[in-house]
C-alpha angles and dihedrals in degrees: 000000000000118000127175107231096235088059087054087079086065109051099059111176124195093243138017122225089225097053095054129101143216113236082026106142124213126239107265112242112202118219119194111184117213117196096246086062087060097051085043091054100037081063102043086039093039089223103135107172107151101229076072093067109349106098091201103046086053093050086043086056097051105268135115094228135353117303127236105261109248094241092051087065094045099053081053087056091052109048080042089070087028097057087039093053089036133206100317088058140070150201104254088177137355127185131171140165130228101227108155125008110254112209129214121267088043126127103227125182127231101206130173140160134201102250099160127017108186123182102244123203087262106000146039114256120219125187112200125197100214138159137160108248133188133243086268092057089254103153101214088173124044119170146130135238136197122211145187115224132177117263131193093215089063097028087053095041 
């Protein structure tokens, strides 16, 4: 990618590939789901299980109240790493694992930290270790993501 370095003053990312670390955490962002969010998502998402809104089918499953759809939680791991890298970058992969329920009205944690940084053909590429964790420090969502993120070296070639 050619710029000319006048036009660099005008395309001003969040991050630079360059001036991130490996081992650098990011700042934690605290989600709290409400019931009314489920409903909410399970529209906009059209996943309508009913463990997601229906009080007695969650307490005929096993569980005290009804329980944050997965992808819910997905989609708060993403724009995590999305709002971090900010709006010049993107999510080349994301992957996570459902590993414990988490349940409205917790404070759960989004967590991540820099573990692999790569020079790409046109971006820098970024692999982040992240997962949403519980007040405990229960982590009910471990996964990874890769991102592209501007960086001067290929933006000034």
């Amino acid at each position: 990618m050619i710029m000319d370095n006048n036009l660099l003053g005008s395309f001003k990312p969040k991050r630079w590939f360059e001036e991130i670390k490996i081992n650098q955490t990011l700042d934690p962002v605290y989600k709290i789901a409400t019931k009314q969010q489920l409903v909410m998502y399970a529209g906009a998402s059209r996943d309508f299980v009913p463990i997601h809104y229906d009080y007695q089918v969650a307490q005929n499953a096993g569980h005290d109240q009804v329980i944050i759809h997965g992808a819910l939680k997905t989609a708060w791991l993403s724009q995590f790493v999305s709002q971090w890298a900010g709006v010049n970058s993107f999510i080349l992969e994301l992957e996570v694992q459902y590993r414990a329920i988490d349940f409205p009205g917790e404070k759960l944690i989004c967590n991540g930290k820099v573990v692999k940084k790569t020079l790409g053909e046109f971006y820098g590429i970024v692999d982040i270790e992240i997962n949403l964790e519980k007040e405990n420090g229960q982590i009910s969502v471990p996964g990874k993501a890769k991102l592209a993120i501007p960086s001067k070296e290929k933006i000034l070639e």
